[in-house]
Every structure is written in structure tokens, then in C-alpha cells.
SEKEMI-829601 format. One record per residue: residue number from 1; x, y, z of N, C-alpha, C in turn; residue in one letter. Coordinates in nm, 2 decimals. Example, Ala and Ser with C-alpha at 12.3 -4.5 7.8 and 13.67 -1.06 7.14 Angstrom:
REM SEKEMI-829601
(atom 1, (1.32, -0.57, 0.78), (1.23, -0.45, 0.78), (1.32, -0.33, 0.78), 'A') (atom 2, (1.28, -0.22, 0.71), (1.37, -0.11, 0.71), (1.29, 0.00, 0.79), 'S') 
This chain:
REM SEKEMI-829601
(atom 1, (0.08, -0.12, 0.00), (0.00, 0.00, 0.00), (0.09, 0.12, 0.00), 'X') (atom 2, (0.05, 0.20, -0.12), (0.15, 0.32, -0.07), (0.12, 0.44, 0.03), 'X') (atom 3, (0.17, 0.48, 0.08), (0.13, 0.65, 0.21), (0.22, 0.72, 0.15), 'X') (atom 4, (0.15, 0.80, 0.07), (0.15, 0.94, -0.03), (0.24, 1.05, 0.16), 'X') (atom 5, (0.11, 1.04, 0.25), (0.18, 1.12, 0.37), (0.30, 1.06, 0.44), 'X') (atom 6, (0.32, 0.96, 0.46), (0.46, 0.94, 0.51), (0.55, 0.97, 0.42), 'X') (atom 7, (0.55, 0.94, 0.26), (0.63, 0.98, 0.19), (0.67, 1.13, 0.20), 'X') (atom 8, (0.56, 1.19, 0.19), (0.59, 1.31, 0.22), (0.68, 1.38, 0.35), 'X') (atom 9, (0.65, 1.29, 0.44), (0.70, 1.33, 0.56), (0.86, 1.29, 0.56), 'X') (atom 10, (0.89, 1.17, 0.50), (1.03, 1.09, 0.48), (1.10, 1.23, 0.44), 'X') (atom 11, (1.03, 1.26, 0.32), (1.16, 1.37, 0.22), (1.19, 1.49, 0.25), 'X') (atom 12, (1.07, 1.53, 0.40), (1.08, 1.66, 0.45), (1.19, 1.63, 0.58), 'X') (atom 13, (1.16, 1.54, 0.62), (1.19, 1.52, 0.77), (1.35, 1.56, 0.81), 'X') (atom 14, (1.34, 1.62, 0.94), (1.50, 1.66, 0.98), (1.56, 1.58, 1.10), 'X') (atom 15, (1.67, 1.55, 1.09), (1.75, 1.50, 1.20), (1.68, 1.44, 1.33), 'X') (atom 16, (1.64, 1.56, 1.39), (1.61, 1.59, 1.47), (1.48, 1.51, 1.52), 'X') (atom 17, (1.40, 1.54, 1.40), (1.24, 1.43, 1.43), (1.28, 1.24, 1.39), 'X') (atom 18, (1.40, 1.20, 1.32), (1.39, 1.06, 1.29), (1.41, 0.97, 1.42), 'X') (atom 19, (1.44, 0.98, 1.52), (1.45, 0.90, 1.67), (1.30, 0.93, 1.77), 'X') (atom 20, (1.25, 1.01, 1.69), (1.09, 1.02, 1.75), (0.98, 0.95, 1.69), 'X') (atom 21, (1.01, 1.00, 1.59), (0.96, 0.91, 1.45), (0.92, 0.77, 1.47), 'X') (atom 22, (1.05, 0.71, 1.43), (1.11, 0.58, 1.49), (1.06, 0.48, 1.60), 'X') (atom 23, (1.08, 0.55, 1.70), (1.04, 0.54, 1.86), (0.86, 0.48, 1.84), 'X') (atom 24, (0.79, 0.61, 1.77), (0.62, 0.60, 1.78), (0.61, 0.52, 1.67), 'X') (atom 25, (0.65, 0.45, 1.57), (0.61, 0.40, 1.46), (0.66, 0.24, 1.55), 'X') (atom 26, (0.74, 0.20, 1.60), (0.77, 0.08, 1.69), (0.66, 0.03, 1.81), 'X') (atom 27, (0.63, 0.15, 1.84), (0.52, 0.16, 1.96), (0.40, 0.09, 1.86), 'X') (atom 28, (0.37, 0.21, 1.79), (0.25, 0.17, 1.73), (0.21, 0.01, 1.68), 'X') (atom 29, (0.36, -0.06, 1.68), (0.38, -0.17, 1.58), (0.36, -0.28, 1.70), 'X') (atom 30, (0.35, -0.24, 1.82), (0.41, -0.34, 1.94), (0.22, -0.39, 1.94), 'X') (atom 31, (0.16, -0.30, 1.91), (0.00, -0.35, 1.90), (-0.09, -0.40, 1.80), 'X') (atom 32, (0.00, -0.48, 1.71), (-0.08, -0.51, 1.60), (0.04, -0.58, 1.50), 'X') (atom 33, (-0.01, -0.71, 1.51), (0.09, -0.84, 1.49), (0.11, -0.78, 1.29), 'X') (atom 34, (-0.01, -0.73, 1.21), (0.03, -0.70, 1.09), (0.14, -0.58, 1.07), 'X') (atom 35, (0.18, -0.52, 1.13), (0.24, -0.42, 1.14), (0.45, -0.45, 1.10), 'X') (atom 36, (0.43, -0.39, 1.01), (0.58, -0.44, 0.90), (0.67, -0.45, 1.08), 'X') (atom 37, (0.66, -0.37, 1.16), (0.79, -0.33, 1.23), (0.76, -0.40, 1.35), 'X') (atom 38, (0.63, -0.51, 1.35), (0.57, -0.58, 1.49), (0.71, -0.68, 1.53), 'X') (atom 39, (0.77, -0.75, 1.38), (0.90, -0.82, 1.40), (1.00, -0.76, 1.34), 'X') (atom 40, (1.10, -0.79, 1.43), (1.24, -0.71, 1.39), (1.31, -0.85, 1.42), 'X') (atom 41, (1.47, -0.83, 1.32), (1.61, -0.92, 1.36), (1.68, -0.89, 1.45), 'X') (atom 42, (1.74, -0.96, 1.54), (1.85, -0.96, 1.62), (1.95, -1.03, 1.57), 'X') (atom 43, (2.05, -0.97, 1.59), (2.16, -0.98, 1.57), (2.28, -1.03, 1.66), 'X') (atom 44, (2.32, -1.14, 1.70), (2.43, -1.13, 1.85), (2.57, -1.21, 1.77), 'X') (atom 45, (2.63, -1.18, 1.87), (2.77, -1.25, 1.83), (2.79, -1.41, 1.92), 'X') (atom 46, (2.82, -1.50, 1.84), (2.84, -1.62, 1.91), (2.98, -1.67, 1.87), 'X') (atom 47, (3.12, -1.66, 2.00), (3.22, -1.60, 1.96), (3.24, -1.51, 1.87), 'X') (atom 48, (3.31, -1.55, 1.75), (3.31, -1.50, 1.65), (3.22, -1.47, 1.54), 'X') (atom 49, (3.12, -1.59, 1.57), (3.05, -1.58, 1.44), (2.91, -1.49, 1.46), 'X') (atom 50, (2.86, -1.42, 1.38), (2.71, -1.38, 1.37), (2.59, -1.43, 1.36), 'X') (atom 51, (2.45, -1.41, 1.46), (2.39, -1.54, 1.44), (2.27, -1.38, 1.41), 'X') (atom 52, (2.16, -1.44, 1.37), (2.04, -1.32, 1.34), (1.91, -1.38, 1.36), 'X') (atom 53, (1.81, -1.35, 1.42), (1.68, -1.46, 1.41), (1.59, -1.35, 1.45), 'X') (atom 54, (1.46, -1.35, 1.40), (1.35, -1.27, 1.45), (1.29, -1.31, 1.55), 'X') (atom 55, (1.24, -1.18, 1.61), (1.16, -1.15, 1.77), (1.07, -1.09, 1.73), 'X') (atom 56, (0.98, -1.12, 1.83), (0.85, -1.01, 1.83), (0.89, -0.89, 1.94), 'X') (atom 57, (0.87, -0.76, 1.88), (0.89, -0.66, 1.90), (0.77, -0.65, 2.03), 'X') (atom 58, (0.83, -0.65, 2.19), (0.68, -0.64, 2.27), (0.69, -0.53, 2.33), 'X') (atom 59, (0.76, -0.44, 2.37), (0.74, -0.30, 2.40), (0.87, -0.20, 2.39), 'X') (atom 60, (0.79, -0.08, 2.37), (0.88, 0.02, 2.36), (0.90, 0.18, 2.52), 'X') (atom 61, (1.03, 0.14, 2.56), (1.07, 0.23, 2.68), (1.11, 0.36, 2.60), 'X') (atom 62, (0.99, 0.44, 2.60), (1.03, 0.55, 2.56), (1.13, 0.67, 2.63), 'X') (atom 63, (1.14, 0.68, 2.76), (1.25, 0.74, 2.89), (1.35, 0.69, 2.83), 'X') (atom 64, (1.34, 0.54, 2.87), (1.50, 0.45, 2.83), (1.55, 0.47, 2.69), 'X') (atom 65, (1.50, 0.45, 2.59), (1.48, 0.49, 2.46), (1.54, 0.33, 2.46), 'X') (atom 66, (1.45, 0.24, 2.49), (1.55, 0.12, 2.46), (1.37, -0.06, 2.40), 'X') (atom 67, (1.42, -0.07, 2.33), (1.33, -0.18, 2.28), (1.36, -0.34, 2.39), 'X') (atom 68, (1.21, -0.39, 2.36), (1.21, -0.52, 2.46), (1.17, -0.60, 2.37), 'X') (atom 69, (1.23, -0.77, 2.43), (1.17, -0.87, 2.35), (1.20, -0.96, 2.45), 'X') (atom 70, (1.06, -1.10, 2.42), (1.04, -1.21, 2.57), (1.18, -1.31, 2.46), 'X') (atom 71, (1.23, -1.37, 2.56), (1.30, -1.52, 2.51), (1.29, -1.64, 2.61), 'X') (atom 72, (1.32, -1.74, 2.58), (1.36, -1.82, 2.66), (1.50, -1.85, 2.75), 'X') (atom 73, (1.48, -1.84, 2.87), (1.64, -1.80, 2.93), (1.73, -1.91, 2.93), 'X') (atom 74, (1.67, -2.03, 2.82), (1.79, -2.15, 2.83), (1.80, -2.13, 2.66), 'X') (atom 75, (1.79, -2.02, 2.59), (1.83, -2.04, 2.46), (1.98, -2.00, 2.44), 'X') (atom 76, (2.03, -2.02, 2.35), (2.15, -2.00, 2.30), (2.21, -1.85, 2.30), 'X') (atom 77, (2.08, -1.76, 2.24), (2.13, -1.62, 2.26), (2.08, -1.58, 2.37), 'X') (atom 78, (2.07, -1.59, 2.47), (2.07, -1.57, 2.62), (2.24, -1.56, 2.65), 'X') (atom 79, (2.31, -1.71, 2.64), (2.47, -1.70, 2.66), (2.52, -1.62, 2.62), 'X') (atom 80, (2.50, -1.59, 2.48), (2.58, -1.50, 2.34), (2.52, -1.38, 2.42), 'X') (atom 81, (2.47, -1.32, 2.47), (2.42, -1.20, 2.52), (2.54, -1.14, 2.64), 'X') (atom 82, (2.53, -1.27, 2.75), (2.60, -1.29, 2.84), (2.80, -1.24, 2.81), 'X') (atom 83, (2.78, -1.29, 2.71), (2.96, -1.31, 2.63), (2.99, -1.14, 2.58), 'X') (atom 84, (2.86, -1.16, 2.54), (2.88, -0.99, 2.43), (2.73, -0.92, 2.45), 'X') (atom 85, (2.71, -0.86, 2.52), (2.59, -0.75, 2.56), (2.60, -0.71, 2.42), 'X') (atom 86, (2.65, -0.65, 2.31), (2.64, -0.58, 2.20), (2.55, -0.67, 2.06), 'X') (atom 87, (2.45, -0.56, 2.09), (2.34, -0.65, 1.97), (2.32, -0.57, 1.89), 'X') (atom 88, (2.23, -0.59, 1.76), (2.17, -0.49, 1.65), (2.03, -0.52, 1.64), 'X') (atom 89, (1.95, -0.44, 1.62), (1.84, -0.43, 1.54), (1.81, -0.42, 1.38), 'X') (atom 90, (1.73, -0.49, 1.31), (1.69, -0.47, 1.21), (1.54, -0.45, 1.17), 'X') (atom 91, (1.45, -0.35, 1.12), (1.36, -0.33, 1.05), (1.34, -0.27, 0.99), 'X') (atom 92, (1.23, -0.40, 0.87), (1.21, -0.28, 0.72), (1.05, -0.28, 0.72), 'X') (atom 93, (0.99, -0.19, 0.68), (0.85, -0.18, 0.60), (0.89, -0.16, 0.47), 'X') (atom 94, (0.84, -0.25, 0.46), (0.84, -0.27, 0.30), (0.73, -0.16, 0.17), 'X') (atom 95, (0.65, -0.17, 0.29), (0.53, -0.05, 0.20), (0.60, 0.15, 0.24), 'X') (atom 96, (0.66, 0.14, 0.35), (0.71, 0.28, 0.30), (0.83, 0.27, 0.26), 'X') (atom 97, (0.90, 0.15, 0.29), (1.05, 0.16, 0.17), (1.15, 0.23, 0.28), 'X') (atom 98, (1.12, 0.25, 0.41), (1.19, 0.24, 0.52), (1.28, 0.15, 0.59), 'X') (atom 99, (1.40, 0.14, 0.63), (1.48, 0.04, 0.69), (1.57, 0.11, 0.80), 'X') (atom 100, (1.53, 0.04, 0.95), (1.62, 0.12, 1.05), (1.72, 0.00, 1.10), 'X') (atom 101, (1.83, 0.05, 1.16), (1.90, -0.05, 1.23), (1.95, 0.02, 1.32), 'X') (atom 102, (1.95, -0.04, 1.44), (1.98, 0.01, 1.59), (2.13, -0.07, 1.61), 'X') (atom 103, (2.20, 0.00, 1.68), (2.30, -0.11, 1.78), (2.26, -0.06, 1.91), 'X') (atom 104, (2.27, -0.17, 1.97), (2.18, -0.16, 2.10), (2.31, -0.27, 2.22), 'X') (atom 105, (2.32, -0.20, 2.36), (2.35, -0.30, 2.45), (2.22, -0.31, 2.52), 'X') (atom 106, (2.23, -0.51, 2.52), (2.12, -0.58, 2.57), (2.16, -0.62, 2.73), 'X') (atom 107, (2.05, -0.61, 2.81), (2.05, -0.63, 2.94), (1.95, -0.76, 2.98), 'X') (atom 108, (1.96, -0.86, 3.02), (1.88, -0.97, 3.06), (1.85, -0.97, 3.17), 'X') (atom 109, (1.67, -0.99, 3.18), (1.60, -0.96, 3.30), (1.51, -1.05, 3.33), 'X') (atom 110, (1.55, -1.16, 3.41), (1.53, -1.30, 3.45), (1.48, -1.31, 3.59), 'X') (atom 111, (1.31, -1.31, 3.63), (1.26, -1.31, 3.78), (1.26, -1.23, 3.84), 'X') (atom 112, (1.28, -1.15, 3.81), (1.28, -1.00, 3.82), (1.14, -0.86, 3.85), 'X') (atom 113, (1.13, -0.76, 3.87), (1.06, -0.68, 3.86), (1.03, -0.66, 3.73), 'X') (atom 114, (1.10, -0.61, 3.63), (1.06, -0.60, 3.46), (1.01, -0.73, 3.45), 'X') (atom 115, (1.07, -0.86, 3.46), (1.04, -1.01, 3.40), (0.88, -1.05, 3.44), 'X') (atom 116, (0.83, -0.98, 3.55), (0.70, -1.00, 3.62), (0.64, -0.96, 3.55), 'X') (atom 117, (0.65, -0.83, 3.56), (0.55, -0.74, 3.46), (0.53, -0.75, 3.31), 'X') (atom 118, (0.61, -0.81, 3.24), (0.61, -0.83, 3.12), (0.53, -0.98, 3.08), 'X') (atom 119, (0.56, -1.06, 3.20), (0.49, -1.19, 3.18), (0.37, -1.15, 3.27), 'X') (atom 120, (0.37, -1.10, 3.35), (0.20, -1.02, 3.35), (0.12, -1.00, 3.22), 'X') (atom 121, (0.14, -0.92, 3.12), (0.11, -0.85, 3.03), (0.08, -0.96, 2.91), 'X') (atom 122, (0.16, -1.08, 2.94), (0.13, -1.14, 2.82), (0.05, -1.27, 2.81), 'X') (atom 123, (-0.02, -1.28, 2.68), (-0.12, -1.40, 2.68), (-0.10, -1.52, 2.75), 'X') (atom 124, (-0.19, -1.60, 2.76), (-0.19, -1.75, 2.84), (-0.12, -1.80, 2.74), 'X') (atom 125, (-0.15, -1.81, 2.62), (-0.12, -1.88, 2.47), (0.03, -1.90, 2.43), 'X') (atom 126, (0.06, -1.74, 2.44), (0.24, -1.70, 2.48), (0.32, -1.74, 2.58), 'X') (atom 127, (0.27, -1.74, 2.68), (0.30, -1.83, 2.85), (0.38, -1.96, 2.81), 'X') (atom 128, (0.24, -2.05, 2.71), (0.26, -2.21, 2.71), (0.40, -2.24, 2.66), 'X') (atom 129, (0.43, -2.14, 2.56), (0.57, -2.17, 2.49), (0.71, -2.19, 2.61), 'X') (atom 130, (0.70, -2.15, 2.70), (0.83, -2.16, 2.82), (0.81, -2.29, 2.86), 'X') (atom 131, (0.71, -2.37, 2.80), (0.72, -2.49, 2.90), (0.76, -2.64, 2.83), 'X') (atom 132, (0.84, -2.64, 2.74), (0.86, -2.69, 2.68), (1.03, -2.70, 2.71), 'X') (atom 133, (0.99, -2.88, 2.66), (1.15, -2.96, 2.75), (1.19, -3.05, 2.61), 'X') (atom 134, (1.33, -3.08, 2.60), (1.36, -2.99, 2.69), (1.42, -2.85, 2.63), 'X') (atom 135, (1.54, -2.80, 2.62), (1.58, -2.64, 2.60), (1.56, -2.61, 2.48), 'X') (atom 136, (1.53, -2.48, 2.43), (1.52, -2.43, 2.29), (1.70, -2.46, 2.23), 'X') (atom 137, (1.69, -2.57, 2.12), (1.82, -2.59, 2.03), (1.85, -2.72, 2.07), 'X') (atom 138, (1.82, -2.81, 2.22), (1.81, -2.95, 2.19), (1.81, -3.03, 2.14), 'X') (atom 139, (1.87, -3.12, 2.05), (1.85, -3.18, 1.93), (1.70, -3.29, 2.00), 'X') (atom 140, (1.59, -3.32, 1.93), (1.49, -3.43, 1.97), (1.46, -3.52, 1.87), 'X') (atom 141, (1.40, -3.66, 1.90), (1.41, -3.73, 1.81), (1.28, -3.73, 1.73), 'X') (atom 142, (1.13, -3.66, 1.76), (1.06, -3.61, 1.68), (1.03, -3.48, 1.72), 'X') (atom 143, (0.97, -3.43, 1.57), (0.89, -3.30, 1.57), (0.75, -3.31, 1.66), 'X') (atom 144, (0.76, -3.18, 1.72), (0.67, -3.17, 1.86), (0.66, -3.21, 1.99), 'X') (atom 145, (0.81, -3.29, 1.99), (0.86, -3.32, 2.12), (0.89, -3.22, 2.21), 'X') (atom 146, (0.82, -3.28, 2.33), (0.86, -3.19, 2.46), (0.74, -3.04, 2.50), 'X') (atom 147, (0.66, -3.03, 2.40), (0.57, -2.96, 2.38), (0.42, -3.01, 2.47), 'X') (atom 148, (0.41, -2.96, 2.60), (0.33, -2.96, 2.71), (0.20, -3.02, 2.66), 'X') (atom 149, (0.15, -3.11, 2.69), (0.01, -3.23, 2.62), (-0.12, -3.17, 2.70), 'X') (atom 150, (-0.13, -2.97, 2.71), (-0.22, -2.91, 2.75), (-0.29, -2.80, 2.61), 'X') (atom 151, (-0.28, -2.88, 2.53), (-0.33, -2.81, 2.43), (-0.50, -2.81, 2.36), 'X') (atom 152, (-0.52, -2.91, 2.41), (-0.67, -2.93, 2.41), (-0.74, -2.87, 2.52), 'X') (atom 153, (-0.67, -2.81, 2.65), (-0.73, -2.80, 2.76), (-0.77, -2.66, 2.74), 'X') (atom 154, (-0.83, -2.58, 2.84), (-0.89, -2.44, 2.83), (-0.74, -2.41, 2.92), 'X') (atom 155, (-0.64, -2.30, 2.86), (-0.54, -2.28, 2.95), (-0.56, -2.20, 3.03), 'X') (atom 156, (-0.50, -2.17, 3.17), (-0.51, -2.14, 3.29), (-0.40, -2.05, 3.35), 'X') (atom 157, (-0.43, -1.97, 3.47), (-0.28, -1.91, 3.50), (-0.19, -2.03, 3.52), 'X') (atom 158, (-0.26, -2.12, 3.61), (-0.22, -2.23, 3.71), (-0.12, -2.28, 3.58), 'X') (atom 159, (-0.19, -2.34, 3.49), (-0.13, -2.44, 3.42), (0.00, -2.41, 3.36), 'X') (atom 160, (-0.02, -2.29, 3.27), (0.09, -2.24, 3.21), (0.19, -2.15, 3.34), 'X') (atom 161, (0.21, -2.18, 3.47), (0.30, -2.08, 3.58), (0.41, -2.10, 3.58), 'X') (atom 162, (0.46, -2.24, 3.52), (0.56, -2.33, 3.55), (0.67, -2.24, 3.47), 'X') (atom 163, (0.59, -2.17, 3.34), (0.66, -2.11, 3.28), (0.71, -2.02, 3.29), 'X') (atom 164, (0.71, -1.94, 3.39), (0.79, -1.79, 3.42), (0.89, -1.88, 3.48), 'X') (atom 165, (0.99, -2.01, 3.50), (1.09, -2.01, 3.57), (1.17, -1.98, 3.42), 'X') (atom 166, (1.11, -1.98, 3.26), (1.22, -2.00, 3.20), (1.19, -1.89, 3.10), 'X') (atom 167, (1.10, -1.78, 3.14), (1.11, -1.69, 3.08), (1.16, -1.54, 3.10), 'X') (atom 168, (1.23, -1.48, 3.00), (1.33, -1.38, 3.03), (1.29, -1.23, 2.93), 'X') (atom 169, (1.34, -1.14, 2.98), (1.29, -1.06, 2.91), (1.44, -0.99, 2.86), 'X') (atom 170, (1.44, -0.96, 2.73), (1.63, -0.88, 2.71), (1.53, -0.72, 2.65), 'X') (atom 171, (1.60, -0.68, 2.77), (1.63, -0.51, 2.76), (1.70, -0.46, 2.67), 'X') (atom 172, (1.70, -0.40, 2.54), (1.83, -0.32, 2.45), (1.79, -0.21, 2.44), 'X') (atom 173, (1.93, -0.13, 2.50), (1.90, -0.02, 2.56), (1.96, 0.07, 2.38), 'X') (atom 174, (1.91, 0.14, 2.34), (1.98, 0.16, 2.20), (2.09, 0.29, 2.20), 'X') (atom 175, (2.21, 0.25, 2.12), (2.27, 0.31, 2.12), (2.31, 0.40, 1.98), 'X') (atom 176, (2.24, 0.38, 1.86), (2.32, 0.40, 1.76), (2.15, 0.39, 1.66), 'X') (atom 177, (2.16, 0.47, 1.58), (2.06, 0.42, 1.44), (2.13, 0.42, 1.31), 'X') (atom 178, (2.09, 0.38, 1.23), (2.12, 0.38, 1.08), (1.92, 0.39, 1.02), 'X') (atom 179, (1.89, 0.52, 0.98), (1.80, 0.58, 0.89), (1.77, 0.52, 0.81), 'X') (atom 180, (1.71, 0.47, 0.69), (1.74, 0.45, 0.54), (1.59, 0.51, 0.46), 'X') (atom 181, (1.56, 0.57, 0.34), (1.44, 0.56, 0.30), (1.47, 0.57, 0.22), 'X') (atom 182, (1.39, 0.46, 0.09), (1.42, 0.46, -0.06), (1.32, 0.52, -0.10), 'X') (atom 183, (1.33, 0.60, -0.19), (1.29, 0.68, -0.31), (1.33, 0.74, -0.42), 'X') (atom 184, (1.19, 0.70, -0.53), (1.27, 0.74, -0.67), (1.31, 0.82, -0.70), 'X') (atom 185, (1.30, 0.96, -0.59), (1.37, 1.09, -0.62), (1.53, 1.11, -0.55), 'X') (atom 186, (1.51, 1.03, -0.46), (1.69, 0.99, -0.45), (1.66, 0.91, -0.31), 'X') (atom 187, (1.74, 0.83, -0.24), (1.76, 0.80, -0.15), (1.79, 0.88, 0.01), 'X') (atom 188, (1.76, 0.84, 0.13), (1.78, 0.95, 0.19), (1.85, 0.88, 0.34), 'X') (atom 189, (1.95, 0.88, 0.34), (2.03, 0.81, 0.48), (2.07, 0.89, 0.62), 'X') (atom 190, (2.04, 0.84, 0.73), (2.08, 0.92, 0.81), (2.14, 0.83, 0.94), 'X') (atom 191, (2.27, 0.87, 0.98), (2.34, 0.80, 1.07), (2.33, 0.90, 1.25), 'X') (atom 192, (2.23, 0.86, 1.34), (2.25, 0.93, 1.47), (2.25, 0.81, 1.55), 'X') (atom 193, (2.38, 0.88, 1.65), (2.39, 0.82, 1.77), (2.40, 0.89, 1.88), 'X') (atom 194, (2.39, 0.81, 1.97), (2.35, 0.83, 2.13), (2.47, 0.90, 2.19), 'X') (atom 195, (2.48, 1.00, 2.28), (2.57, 1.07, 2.32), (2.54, 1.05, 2.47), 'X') (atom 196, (2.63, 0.94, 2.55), (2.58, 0.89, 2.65), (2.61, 1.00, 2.78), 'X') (atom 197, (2.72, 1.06, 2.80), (2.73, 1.17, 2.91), (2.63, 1.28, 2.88), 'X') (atom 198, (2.55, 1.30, 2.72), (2.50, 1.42, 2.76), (2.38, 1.38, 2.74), 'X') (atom 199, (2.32, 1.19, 2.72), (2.18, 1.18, 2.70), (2.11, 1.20, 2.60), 'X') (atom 200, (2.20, 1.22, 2.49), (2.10, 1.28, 2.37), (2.16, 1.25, 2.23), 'X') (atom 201, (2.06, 1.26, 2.12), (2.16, 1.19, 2.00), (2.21, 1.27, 1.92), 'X') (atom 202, (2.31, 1.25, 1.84), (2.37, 1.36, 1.76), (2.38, 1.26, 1.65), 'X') (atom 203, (2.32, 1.34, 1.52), (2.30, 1.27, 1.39), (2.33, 1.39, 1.31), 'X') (atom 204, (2.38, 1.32, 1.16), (2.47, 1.36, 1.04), (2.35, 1.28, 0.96), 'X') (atom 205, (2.36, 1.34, 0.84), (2.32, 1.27, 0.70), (2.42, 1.22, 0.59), 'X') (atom 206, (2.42, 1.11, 0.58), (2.54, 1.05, 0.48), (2.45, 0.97, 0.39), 'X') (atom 207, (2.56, 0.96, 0.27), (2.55, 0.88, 0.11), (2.49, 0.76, 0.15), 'X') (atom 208, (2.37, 0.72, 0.10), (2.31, 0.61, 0.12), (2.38, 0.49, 0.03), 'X') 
């Protein structure tokens, strides 16, 4: 679908408005699973190598200026987090021809005050996934193994509770953007980052 007004807004927009921008177009996207920006890539380092896999985007700290996503705290990028806090963001909408990328340090929040509240907030449906044995990346000897035999049942807080021992929330606190918006009248890139003693971001426009 095209938006004639966001377009317009892309070609006008200054510095200054793209991390606000940004910020409310993520928000907006945290409530509505169709939404180009509802899933974003993560990015982490495992030693050396690069690993990327999509999250669902579940809220946005606008104070912190920092994005949240649930995982399982026995997966793999839980350690790689552990090793290297330093992660990236990726999202594109494809219908405004927008693409942002964050580098962000991630913070892991496991039983916790944030971990409560977030597994407060979320479905019974969403819950059931933590209870599954055994760990996310296990190798099993069939498909659908380990996957809790409460699926026929009407779920419950009770039922699915077991699961907050293995659910985690990672904090990325963002540090850095990369801009992008394609258009046939030229391209338009913008590089701002976080200026951590004085709290605020300082962005340039560069060659896309």
C-alpha cells in the first residue's frame, strides 16, 4: 500500500524528528501483529560468528529509549548476550521503503521486577511456549517433542505458571541508528547516535 503522507514526511523530515519518529512507529507496531515493524532481527555474536533470528517486537521504553523482547532463558542467545551485551536491530517496511538498524547494549531480565511485569502482560497462549523440554536448540528425536500435552485444555494461569521459571525478558538499551528511506527521487540516509554523558543523540546525513 502506498502512504502518499509518510512519503511526504520521509523527504521533508530533519534530523532531529527521525528517533521520535522511529520510537512512535515501533510503539504503534508493538500493538498489532500486521504491522511491517511488529517483527524485527536480532543480531548477537556467538564468539566469533554472527547469528540473526527474528523477535517479536513487545514493547517500547520511551524514557530509556531502549526496545524489549520475551525469550527463553535457556536459549542460546541468552549466553551469546552474556559473552557480548552488544546487539543490532533490524527493521524494514516494505510499504514505506523504510529500513532502520539500531545497535543496542542488551540487558537480561530474568525473575525480576521488569520479568513479572512483562509476563503479566502477556497471553496465556504466549506463556505455554516456556514450558517446553527440553531447551530451545536441543537436538529431539521427533517433531513436537517436549511440547506440554495441554493443548486441548482451556489454559489457565495455574497451568501455564511453570513457565515464568524459564522466561526472560532482554532489555536493548539503543545506542546508535542507521536511517534508510528509498525513493525514486533519491535516497535519503541518516546516521544518529546516542551521546551517552550528555543523553542525547547527535546525527549527520550520509551517502546512502
Amino acid at each position: 500500500m502506498f502512504h502518499q503522507a509518510d512519503t511526504d514526511l520521509f523527504l521533508k523530515i530533519e534530523l532531529d524528528q527521525i528517533i521520535p519518529d522511529v520510537l512512535k512507529r515501533l510503539d504503534d507496531a508493538t500493538r498489532s501483529s500486521k504491522a511491517a515493524f511488529h517483527e524485527g532481527y536480532i543480531a548477537t555474536i556467538n564468539e566469533d560468528v554472527p547469528e540473526i533470528r527474528t523477535v517479536v517486537l513487545r514493547k517500547v521504553l520511551f524514557d530509556e529509549e531502549a526496545l524489549i523482547f520475551h525469550t527463553d532463558v535457556r536459549s542460546p542467545k541468552i549466553h551469546q548476550i552474556k559473552q557480548n551485551p552488544c546487539i543490532s536491530w533490524l527493521f524494514y517496511d516494505a510499504a514505506l521503503r523504510i529500513q532502520v538498524r539500531f545497535k543496542a547494549i542488551a540487558e537480561i531480565h530474568h525473575q525480576n521486577k521488569l520479568a513479572q511485569k512483562q509476563w503479566d502482560a502477556s497471553r496465556l497462549e504466549s506463556r505455554k511456549c516456556y514450558l517446553v523440554e527440553p531447551a530451545p536448540s536441543i537436538q529431539i528425536q521427533e517433531v513436537w517433542e517436549g511440547i506440554p500435552d495441554i493443548a486441548h485444555q482451556d489454559l489457565t494461569e495455574q497451568l501455564v505458571s511453570n513457565g515464568y521459571d524459564n522466561f526472560a525478558v532482554v532489555k536493548t538499551n539503543l545506542i546508535s541508528c542507521d536511517w534508510l528511506f528509498l525513493n525514486r527521487r533519491g535516497h535519503k540516509r541518516a546516521v544518529i547516535t546516542k551521546n551517552l554523558v550528555e543523553n542525547s543523540w547527535e546525527g549527520k546525513w550520509v551517502q546512502p
